[in-house]
MARDOZA-182654 format. One line per field, with one value per residue: residue number from 1; x, y negated, z of N, C-alpha, C in turn; residue in three letters. Coordinates in Angstrom, 2 decimals. Example, Ala and Ser with C-alpha at 12.3 -4.5 7.8 and 13.67 -1.06 7.14 Angstrom:
BEGIN
i <- (1 2)
n_x <- (13.19 12.85)
n_y <- (5.69 2.25)
n_z <- (7.80 7.08)
ca_x <- (12.30 13.67)
ca_y <- (4.50 1.06)
ca_z <- (7.80 7.14)
c_x <- (13.20 12.90)
c_y <- (3.30 -0.03)
c_z <- (7.80 7.87)
aa <- (ALA SER)
END
This chain:
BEGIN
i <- (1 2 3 4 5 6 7 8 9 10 11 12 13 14 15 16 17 18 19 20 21 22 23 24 25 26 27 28 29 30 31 32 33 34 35 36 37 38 39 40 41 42 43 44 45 46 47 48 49 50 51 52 53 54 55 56 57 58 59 60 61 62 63 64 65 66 67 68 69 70 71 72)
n_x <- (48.12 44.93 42.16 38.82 35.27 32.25 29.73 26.84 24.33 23.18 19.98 18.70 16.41 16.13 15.59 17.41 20.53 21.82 21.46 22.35 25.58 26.12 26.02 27.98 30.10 31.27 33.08 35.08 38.60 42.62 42.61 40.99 38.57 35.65 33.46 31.72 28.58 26.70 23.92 23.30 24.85 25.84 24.79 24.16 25.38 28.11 28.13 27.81 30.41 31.96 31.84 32.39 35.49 36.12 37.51 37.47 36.71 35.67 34.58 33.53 31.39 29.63 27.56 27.27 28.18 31.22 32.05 34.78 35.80 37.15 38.99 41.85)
n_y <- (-9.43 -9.07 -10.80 -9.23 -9.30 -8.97 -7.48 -6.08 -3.68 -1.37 -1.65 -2.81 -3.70 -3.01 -5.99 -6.94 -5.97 -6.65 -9.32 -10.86 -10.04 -10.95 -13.87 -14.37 -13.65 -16.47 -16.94 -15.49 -15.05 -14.76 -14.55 -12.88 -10.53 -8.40 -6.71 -4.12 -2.69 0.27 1.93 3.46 3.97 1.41 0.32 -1.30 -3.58 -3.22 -3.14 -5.88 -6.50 -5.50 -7.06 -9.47 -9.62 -9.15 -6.92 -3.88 -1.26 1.74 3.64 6.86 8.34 11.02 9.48 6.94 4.27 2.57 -0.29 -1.95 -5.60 -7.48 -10.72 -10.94)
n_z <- (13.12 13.12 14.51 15.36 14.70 15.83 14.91 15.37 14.17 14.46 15.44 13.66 11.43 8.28 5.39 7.63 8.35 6.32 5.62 7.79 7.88 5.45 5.73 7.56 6.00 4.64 6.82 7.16 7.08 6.77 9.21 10.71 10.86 9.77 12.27 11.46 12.68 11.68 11.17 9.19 5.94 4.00 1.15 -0.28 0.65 0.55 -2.79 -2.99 -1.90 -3.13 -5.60 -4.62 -4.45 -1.48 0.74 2.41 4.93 5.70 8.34 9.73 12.11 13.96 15.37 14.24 11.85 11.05 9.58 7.76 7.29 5.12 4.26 1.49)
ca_x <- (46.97 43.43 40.69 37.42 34.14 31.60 28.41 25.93 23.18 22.26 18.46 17.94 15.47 16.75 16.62 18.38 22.08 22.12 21.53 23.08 26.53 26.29 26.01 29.15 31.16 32.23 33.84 36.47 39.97 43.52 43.50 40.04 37.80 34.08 33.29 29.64 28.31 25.39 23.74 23.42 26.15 25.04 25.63 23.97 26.64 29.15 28.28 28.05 31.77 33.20 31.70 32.75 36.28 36.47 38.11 36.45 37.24 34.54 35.04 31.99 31.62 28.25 26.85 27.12 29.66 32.14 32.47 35.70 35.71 37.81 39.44 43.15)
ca_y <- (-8.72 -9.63 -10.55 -8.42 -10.31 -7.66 -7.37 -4.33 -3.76 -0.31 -1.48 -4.24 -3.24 -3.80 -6.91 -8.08 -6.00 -7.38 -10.96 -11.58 -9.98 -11.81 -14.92 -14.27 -13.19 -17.48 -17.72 -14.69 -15.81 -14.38 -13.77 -12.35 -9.52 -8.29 -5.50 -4.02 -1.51 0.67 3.92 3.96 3.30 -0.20 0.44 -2.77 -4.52 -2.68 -3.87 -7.42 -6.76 -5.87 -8.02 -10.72 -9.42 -8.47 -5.45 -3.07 0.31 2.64 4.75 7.58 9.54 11.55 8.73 5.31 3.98 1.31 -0.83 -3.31 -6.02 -8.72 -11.42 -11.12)
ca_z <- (13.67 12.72 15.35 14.76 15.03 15.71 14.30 15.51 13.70 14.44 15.96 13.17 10.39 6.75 5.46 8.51 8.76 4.95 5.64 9.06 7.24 4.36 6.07 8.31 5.11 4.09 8.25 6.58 6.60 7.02 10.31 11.26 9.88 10.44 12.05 11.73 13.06 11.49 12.02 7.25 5.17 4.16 -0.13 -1.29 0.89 -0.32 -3.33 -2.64 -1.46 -4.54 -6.72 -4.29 -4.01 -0.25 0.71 3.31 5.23 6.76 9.23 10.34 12.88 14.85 15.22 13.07 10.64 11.43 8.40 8.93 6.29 5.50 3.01 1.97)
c_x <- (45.72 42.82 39.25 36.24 33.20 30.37 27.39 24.52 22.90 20.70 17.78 17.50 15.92 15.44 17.97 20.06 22.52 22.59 22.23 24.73 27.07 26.51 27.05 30.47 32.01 33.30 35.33 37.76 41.24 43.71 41.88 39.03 36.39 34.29 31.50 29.58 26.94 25.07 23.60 24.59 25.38 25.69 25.06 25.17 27.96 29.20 28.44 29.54 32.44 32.85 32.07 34.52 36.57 37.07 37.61 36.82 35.97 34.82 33.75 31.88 30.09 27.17 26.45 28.39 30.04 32.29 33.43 35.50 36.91 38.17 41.10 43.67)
c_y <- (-9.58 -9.64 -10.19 -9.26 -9.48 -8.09 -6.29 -4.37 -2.46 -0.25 -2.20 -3.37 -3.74 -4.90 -7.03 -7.73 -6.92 -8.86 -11.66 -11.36 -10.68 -13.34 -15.24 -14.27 -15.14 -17.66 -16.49 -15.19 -14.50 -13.94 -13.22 -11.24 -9.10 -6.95 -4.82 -2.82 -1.06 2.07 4.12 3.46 2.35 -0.19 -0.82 -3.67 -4.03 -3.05 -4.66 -7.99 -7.00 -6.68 -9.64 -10.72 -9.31 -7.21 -4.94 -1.71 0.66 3.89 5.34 7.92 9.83 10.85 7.00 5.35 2.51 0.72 -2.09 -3.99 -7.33 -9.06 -11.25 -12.62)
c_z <- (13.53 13.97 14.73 15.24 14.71 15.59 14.73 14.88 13.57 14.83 14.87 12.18 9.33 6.38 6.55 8.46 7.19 5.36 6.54 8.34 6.34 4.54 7.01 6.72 4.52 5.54 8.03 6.59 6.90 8.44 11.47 10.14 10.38 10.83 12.45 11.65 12.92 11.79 10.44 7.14 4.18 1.77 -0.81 -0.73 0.59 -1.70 -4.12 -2.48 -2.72 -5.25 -6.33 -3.97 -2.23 -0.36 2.22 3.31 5.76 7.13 9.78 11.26 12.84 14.33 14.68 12.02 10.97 9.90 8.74 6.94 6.26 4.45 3.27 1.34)
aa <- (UNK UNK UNK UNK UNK UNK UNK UNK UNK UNK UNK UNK UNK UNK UNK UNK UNK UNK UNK UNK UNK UNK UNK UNK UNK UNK UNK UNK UNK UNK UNK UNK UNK UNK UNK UNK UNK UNK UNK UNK UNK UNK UNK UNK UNK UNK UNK UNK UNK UNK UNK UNK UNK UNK UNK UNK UNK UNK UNK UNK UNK UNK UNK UNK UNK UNK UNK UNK UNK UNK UNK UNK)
END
């Protein structure tokens, strides 16, 4: 079981969910994952993911999108 290390960035103004994420993404390991929370679906960090090999789920609903991220 992974511990989630939550991120919210539904108030922050782009740059910032970019850069604060990106800068969490080297503390990644086996037994923890990100989870960030926006009110867009975040497609430049998406990707940033693949081209960095991460792997990443997003989940929507109403009102934001859960993006879980993590290294295997």
């Amino acid at each position: 079981m992974r511990t989630d290390i939550e991120v919210d960035c539904r108030e922050l103004e782009a740059p910032e969910p970019l850069n604060l994420v990106v800068s969490k993404l080297p503390f990644l390991n086996a037994t923890n994952r990100l989870k960030m929370l926006h009110r867009l679906k975040p497609q430049m960090l998406l990707n940033i993911l693949n081209e960095n090999n991460f792997k990443y789920e997003i989940v929507e609903d109403d009102e934001m999108f859960q993006i879980f991220i993590w290294k295997e």
